[in-house]
C-alpha positions in Angstrom: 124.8 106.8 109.4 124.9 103.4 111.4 121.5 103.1 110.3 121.9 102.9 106.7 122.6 100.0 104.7 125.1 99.6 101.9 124.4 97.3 98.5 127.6 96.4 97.1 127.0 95.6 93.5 130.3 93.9 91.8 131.1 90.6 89.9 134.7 90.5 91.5 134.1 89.0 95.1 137.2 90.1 96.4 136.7 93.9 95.7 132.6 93.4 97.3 134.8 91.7 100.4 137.0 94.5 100.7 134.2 97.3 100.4 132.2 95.3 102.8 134.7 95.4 105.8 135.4 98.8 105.5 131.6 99.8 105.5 131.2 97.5 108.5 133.8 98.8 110.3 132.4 102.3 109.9 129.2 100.9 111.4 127.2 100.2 108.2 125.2 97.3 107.6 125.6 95.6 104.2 124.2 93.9 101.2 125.8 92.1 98.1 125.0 91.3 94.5 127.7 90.0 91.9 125.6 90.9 88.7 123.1 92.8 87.4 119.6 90.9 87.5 120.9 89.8 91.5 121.7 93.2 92.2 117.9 94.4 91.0 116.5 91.5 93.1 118.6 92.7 96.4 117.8 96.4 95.7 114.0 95.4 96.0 114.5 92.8 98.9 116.7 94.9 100.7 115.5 98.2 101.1 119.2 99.4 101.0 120.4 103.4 101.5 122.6 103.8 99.1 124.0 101.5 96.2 127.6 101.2 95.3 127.1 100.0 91.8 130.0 98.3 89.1 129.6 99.0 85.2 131.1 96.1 83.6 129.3 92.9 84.8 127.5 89.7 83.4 123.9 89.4 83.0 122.9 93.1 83.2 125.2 95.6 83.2 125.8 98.6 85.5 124.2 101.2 83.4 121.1 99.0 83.2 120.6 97.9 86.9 121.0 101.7 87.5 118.4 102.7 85.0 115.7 100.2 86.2 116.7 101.4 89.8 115.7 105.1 88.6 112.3 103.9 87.6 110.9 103.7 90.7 113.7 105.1 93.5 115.6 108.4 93.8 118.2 106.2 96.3 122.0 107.8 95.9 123.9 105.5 93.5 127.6 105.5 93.6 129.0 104.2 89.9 132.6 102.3 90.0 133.9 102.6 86.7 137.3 100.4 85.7 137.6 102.3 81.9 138.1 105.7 83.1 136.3 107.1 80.4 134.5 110.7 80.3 131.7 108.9 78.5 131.1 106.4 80.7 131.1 109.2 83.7 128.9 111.4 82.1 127.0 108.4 80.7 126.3 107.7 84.5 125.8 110.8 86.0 122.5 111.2 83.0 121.3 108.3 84.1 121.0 109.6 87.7 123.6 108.2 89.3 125.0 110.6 92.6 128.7 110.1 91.9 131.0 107.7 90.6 134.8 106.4 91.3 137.4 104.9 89.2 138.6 101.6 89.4 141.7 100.7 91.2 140.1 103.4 93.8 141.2 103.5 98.1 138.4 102.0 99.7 138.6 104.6 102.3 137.9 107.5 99.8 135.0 105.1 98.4 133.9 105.3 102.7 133.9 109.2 102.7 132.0 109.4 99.3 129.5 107.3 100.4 129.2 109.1 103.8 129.2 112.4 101.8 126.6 111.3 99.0 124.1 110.5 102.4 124.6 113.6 103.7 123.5 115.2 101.0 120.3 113.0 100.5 119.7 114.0 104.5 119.8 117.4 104.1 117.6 117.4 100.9 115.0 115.6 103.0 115.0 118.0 105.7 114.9 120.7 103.6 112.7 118.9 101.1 109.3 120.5 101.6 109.9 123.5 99.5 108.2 123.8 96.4 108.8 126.5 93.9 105.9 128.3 91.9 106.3 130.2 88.7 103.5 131.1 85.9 102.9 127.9 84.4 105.5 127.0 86.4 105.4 124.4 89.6 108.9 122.6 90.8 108.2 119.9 93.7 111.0 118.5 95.6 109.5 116.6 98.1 107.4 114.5 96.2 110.3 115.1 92.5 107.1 116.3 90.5 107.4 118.9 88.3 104.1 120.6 86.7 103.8 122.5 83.3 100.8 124.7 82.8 99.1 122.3 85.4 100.2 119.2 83.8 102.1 117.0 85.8 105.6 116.2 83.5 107.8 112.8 83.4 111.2 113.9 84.4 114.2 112.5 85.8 115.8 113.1 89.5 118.6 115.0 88.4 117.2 117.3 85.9 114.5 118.2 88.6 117.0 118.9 90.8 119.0 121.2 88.3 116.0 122.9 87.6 114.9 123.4 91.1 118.3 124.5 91.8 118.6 127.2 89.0 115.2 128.2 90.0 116.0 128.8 93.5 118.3 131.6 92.5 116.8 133.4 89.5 118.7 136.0 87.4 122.0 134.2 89.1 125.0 132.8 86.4 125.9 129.6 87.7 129.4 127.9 85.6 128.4 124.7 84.4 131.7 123.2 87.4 129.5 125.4 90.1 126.2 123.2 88.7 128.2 120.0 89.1 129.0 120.8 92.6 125.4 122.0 93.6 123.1 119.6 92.4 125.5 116.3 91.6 127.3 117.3 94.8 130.9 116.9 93.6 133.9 118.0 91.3 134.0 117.0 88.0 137.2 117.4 86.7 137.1 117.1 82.8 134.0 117.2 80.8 130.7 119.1 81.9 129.1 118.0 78.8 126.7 116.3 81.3 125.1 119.9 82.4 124.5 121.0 78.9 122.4 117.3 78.1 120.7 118.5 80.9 119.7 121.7 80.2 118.9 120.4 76.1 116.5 117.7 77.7 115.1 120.6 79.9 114.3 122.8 77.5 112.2 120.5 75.6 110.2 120.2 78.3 109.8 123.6 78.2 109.5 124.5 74.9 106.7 126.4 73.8 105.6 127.9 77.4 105.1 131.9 77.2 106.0 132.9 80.1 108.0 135.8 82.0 110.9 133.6 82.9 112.9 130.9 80.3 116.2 128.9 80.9 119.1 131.1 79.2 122.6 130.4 78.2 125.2 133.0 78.7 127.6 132.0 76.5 131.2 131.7 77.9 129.5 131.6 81.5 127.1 129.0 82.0 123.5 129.2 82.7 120.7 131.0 84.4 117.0 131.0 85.1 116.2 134.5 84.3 112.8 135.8 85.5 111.9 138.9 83.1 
């Protein structure tokens, strides 16, 4: 962890201040931004770990900085949110972002997320040669390409991941909570609306392939990947 390096993306200095001496004290070396278009200019300068990333700013907003961050990086992103909102949440967790806190938040729970949310990416690195083959069917992890009747197919982290995930475990009824936890890493209390966008945009993707497996609702459960 001592290794990695922090971008602390906020327009309020004092809250960046604060975040910083707690990540530093924890060993982490750290970067700051206080809106959106310095925050895309650090992120490329930088080479940060992980971004801890405000909504509201001036300039470009959150939502923004993370979606141009997505275009080229998988890099965990940590939203800090000051509405409270489901739809900002689940607005941010579409666009790809890891996990996300609510403003006023203790910084030492912001420490463990952080801590927890590079974990995660560590073990999905070690673990991230697999690749899973269906008919018609190929889901990369290590280089996030996913192939449709050998067509290589534009998709973004998170639904990859979902899909990979479901995938992994075919025939199995996963709860759209137990999805949240496996593949966003993290309990969302409230709305899961976010699992079922995910699943829509998936199955667009995947319309139209005849093949012996399809993604399946089971209605008052959840989902599956079922392999016929």
């Amino acid at each position: 962890m001592a290794n990695n390096k922090v971008l602390i993306v906020d327009d309020d200095e004092h809250i960046v201040e604060l975040i910083k001496l707690y990540l530093e004290k924890e060993g982490f070396a750290t970067a700051a931004a206080y809106n959106g278009v310095q925050a895309v200019e650090k992120f490329k300068s930088e080479a940060p770990s992980i971004v801890i990333l405000d909504v509201m700013m001036p300039e470009m907003d959150g939502m923004q900085v993370c979606r141009e961050i997505r275009r080229v990086s998988n890099i965990p992103i940590i939203m800090l949110t000051a509405k409270g909102e489901t739809f900002d949440k689940v607005l941010g967790l579409e666009m790809g972002a890891d996990d996300y806190m609510v403003k006023p938040f203790e910084t030492k729970e912001l420490v463990a997320r952080v801590k927890a949310v590079l974990r995660r990416t560590e073990t999905k690195e070690t673990n991230s040669d697999k690749e899973i083959v269906f008919p018609k069917l190929t889901i990369n992890l290590s280089n996030y390409e996913l192939k449709i009747e050998g067509k290589i197919i534009e998709i973004p982290p998170k639904e990859l991941e979902l899909l990979y995930f479901l995938a992994s475990n075919p025939n199995r009824v996963f709860t759209r909570e137990q999805l949240l936890e496996e593949v966003w890493g993290f309990d969302y209390f409230g709305d899961s609306r976010t699992v079922d966008v995910h699943i829509k945009r998936l199955r667009e993707k995947l319309e139209g392939v005849e093949a012996n497996w399809q993604l399946k609702t089971v209605w008052g459960v959840g989902y599956k990947f079922e392999v016929r």
